[in-house]
N, C-alpha and C positions, 0 to 999 in steps of 0.2 A: 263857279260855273255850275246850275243844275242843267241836269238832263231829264228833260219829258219823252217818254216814248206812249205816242198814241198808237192806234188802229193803222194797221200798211199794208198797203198792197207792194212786193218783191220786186215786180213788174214797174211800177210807178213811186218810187220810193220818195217822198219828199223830205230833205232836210236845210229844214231853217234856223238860221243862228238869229238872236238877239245879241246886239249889242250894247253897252253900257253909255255909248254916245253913237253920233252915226259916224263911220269908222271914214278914213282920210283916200285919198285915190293910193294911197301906196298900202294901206292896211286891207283894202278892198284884194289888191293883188298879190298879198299875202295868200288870202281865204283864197282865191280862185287857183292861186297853184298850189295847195293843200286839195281841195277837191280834184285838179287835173293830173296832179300824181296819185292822185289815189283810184280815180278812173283807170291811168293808166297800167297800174299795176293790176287793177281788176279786170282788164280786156285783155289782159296777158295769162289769165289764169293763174295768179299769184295769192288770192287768197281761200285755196283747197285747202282746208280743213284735214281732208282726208290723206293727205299727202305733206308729213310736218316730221322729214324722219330726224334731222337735228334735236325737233323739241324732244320728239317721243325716245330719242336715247338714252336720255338722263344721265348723259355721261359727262365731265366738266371737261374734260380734252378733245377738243373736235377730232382732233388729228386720228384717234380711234374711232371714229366713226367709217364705215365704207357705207359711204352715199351712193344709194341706188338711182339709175338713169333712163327707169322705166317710169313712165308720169303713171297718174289714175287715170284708167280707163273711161271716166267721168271726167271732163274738166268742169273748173269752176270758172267761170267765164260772166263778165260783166257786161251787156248789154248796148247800152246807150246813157248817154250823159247829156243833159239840158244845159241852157245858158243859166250862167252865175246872175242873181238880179241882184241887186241893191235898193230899198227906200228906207230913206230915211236911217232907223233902228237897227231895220231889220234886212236879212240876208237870205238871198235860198236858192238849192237849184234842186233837181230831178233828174233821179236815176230810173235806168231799170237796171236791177242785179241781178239781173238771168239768174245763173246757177251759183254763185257767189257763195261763200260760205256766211257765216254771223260773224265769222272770225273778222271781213272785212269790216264791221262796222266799231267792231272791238279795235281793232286798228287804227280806224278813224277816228272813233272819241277819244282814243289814247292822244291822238295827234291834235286833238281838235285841243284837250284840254293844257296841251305845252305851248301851243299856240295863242290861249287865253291871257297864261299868266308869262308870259316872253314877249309879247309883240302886240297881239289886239284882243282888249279884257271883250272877253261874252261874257252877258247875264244867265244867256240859256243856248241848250241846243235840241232842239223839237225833231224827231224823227217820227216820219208817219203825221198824218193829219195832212189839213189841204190849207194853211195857213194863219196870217193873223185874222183871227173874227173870219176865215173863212173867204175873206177876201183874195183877187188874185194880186201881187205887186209889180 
């Protein structure tokens, strides 16, 4: 699976998957509950960056960690989520990632590409840009 990242607006985030055939109505609802849990985790403020004290411990025993239950003053909060489309190849929907971190899209390609090679092969996953040839689908 390559990944293309063009030109993005935060606000109007577009991402389209290519597929290697055009994907089955049960692989289609694969991809839409991969984007709708990842919305949802994003409109819950789930991907703050600035708030990761497990990672930033570096300790291998969680159990010594004392998790703080004070959030960031800042949430990281996801917006609005568009309809999932399907033509043909190709796949897309549109976000806006208000304040989101990068962390979430790091999230998503991580998911996007176990999703590839387990359930439905993509060719590509295009973030940013306004679609194929610019067209709408």
């Amino acid at each position: 699976m390559e990944i293309k990242i063009l030109a993005a607006d935060w606000s109007s985030f577009l991402i389209q998957l290519e597929f290697l055939r055009s994907p089955t109505a049960e692989e289609q609802q694969y991809v839409k509950q991969v984007f709708e849990s990842w919305y949802s985790l994003g409109l819950l403020g789930g991907f703050n960056a600035n708030f990761t004290p497990l990672q930033d411990a570096e300790m291998e025993d969680l159990d010594e960690v004392d998790y703080p239950t004070q959030m960031d003053p800042l949430p990281s909060l996801m917006h609005n989520m568009g309809e999932v489309e399907f033509e043909e190849t190709w796949g897309r929907c549109w976000f806006d990632l208000g304040t989101a971190d990068a962390l979430a899209v790091d999230v998503l390609l991580n998911s996007l590409q176990t999703l590839s090679r387990e359930y439905v092969p993509l060719r590509q996953v295009v973030l940013g840009g306004t679609g194929p040839e610019g067209d709408e689908l």
